[in-house]
N, C-alpha and C positions, 0 to 999 in steps of 0.2 A: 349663645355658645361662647364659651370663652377665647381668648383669642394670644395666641402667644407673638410678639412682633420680631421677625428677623432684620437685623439691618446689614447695611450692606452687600443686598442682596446679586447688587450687579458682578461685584466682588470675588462675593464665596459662594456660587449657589449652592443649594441643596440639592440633594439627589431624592428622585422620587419616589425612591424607597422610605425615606424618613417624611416626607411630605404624606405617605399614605399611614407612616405609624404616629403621624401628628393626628390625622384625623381619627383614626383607630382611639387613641385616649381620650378621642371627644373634645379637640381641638380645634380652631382655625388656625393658621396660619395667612399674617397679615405681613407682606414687605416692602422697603424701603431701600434705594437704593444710597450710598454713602454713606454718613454717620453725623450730618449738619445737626446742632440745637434743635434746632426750629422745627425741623420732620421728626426727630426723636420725640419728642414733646406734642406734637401734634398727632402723629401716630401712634404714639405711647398712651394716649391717654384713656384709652378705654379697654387697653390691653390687660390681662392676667400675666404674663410675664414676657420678658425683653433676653432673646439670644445674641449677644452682642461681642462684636471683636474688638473696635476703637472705640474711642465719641466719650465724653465728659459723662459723666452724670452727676453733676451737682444740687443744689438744694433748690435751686429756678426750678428743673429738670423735674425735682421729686414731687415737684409743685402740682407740675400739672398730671402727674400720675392718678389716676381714680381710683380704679380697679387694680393697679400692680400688686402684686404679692412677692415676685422673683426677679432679682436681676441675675441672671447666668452670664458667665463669660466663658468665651468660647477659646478657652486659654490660661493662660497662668495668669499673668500681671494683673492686676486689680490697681494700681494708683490713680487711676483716673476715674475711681467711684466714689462718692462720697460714703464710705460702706457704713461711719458711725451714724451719720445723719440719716442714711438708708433703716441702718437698725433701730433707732429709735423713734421712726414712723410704722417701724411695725414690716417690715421687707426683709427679706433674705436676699445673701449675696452669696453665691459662688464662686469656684473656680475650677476647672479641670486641669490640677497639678499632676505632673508628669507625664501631660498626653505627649509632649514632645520630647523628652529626655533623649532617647538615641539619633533624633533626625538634628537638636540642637550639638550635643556631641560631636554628631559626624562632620556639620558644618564650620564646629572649632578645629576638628581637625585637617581637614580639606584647606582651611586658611594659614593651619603651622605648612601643612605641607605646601603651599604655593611660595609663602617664603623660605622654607627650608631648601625647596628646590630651583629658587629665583625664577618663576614663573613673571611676577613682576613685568621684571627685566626682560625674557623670553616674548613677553607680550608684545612690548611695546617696540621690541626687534620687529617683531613679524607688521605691525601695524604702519613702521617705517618702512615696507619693504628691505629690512635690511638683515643679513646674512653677517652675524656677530662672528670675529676670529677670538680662536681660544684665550688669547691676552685679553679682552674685553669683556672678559663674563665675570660677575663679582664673583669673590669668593664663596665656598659654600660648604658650609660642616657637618660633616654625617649628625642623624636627630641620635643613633646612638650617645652623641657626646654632649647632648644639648640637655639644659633641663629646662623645665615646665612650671612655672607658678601657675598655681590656680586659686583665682578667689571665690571662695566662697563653694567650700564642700559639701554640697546638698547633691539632687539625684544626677545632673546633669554635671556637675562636675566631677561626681564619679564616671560617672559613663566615659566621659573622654578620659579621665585619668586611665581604667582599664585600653583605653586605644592606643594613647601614648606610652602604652608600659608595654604596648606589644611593639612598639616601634622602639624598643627599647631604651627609650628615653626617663631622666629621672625626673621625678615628678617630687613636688612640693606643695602644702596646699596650706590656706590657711581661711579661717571661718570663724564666725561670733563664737560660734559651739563646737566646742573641738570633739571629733567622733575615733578617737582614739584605735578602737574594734577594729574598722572599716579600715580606717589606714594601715595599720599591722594585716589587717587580710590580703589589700590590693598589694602592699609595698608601696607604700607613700608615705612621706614622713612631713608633720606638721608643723608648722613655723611658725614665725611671727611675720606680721603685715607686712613688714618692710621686706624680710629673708623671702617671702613670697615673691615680690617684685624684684628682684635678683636678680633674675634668671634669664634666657636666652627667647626664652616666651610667656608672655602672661596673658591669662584667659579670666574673663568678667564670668561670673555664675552667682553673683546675688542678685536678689529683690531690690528693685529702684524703691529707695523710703525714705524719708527725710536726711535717714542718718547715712543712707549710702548715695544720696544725691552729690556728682562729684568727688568720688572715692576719687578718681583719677584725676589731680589736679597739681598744679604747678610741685606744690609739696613732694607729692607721694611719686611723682615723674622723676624727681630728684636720686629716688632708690634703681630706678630702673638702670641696665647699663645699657650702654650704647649703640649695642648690638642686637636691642630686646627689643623686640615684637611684641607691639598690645593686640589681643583680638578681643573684640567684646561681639559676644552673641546672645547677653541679656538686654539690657538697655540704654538706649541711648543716654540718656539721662545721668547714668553714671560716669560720664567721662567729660570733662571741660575742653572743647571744643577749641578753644581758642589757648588753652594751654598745653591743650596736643601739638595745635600747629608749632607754636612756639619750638617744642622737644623736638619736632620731626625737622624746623627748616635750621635747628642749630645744631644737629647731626648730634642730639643727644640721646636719637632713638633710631631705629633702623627701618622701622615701620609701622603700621595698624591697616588689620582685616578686619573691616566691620561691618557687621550685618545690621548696627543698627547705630539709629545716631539721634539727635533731639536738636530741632523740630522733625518730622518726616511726614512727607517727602523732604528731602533737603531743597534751600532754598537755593536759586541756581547761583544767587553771590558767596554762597560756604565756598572756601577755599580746597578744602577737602575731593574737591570734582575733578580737582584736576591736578591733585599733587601727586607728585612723581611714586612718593612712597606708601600709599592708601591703596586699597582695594577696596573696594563696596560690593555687597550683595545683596542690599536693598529688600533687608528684612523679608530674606525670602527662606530664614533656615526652615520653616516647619512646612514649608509648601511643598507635601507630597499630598499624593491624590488619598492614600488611606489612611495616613494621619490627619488629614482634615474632617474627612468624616467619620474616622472613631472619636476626636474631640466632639466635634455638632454633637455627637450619637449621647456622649457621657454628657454633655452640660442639657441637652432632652430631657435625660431621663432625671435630674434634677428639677424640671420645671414640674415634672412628670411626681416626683414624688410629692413635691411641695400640693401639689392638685390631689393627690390622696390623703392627704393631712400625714405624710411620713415628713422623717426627718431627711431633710439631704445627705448626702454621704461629704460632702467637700464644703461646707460653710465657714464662710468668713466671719467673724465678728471684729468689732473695733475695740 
């Protein structure tokens, strides 16, 4: 019987309902808790295809594969597949793009809104036990008068542009592929990189890739004003870490909400744990209960096609 491997199973489980339409396609399902080398490779190795969230898979990795045919991912990002060396062993790589577009949206905007409305600040009252008088609260500007950079105008940063334009906020976006159409439809008007980072908030929505590894860095901090909010809820990856702090402890930035950050978990010496101006959410924007398993469901039936000799719907090549 062929065997398809979940990792992480301590993680994400599945629901039994997909466990009985695993076996329905004349499957096993074989798991592993975490995402280590060593167990991917070890129990990868006699697998038909790998459902997988984290974890490398490089050319060690493809080594020990026997039987693979499919790497599915249980998610958008793909950087951490070797997906050309994948394809030129003869394997298919996936992805299930846009399983989270509105739950990533709603969690950029949940983080303009914490600092739009000094939540912050609010927090760490209540954590002092301390009862703030009206002279003590920072200022704070209706989102009506604020506007919104966004990098990188694909599905998800439409999604919150349509959010932000209900909170009537102006929005700005800017992207390798300008989608002209889309913005004249929402009301959005398209800028250049720097005019993006402008603004009063700017939200990450590209692909972590070579060329966007550290978009956000000492340079491009430089465009930001001082009053500007980063939130990133693609990846961590994209923001230099060490030249955020810089921006945040020389009050050249006002804050960052972020859901995600690189290495992760963060290490507990990141300074980021405890600065006053951070919020973390610890890569939790797509953790709802039916967006996890419409993803599982949609990257399945990929493995599922690939085992009928169809074409997948979502392939990556390099």
């Amino acid at each position: 019987m062929r065997r398809i491997l979940l990792t992480e199973a301590d993680q994400f489980p599945i629901t039994d309902e997909l466990v009985d339409l695993i076996a329905q396609q004349g499957f096993e399902l074989k798991r592993i808790n975490g995402y280590a080398q060593k167990d991917i490779r070890e129990a990868g190795k006699d697998c038909f295809g790998i459902l997988m969230y984290h974890g490398d898979i490089n050319s060690d990795t493809l080594d020990s594969f026997q039987e693979m045919r499919i790497i599915s991912r249980v998610g958008t990002g793909y950087e951490k597949i070797d997906v050309g060396e994948a394809n030129r062993r003869g394997l298919v790589v996936t992805n299930v793009p846009g399983a989270f577009t509105d739950v990533l949206a709603d969690q950029a905007m949940l983080l303009i809104l914490m600092y739009a409305r000094q939540m912050p600040f609010l927090l760490r009252s209540r954590q002092a036990h301390h009862w703030p008088a009206p002279q003590e609260f920072p200022a704070t500007a209706d989102l009506g008068d604020q506007t919104l950079g966004i990098i990188g105008f694909g599905p998800s940063g439409q999604a919150l542009a349509k959010r932000a334009l209900a909170f009537g906020m102006k929005v700005k976006a800017w992207s390798r592929t300008q989608k002209p159409e889309i913005a004249a439809q929402l009301g959005v008007t398209e800028v250049a990189f720097e005019e993006a980072l402008n603004c009063d908030y700017v939200s990450l929505h590209v692909a972590l890739t070579p060329d966007t590894a550290h978009i956000i860095d000492t340079e491009s901090l430089k465009h930001f004003r001082s009053s500007g909010v980063l939130i990133n809820i693609g990846r961590g990856g994209l923001v230099d870490e060490t030249a955020l702090v810089e921006a945040l402890d020389s009050d050249r930035l006002r804050g960052a909400g972020l859901d995600v950050v690189d290495p992760e978990p963060l290490p507990l010496s990141s300074p980021l744990w405890q600065h006053k101006k951070v919020e973390l959410t610890f890569h939790t924007a797509a953790f709802t209960t039916s967006g996890g398993e419409r993803c599982m469901r949609l990257a399945l039936e990929e493995i599922f096609r690939v085992g009928s000799g169809l074409t997948p719907l979502n392939q990556i090549k390099s």
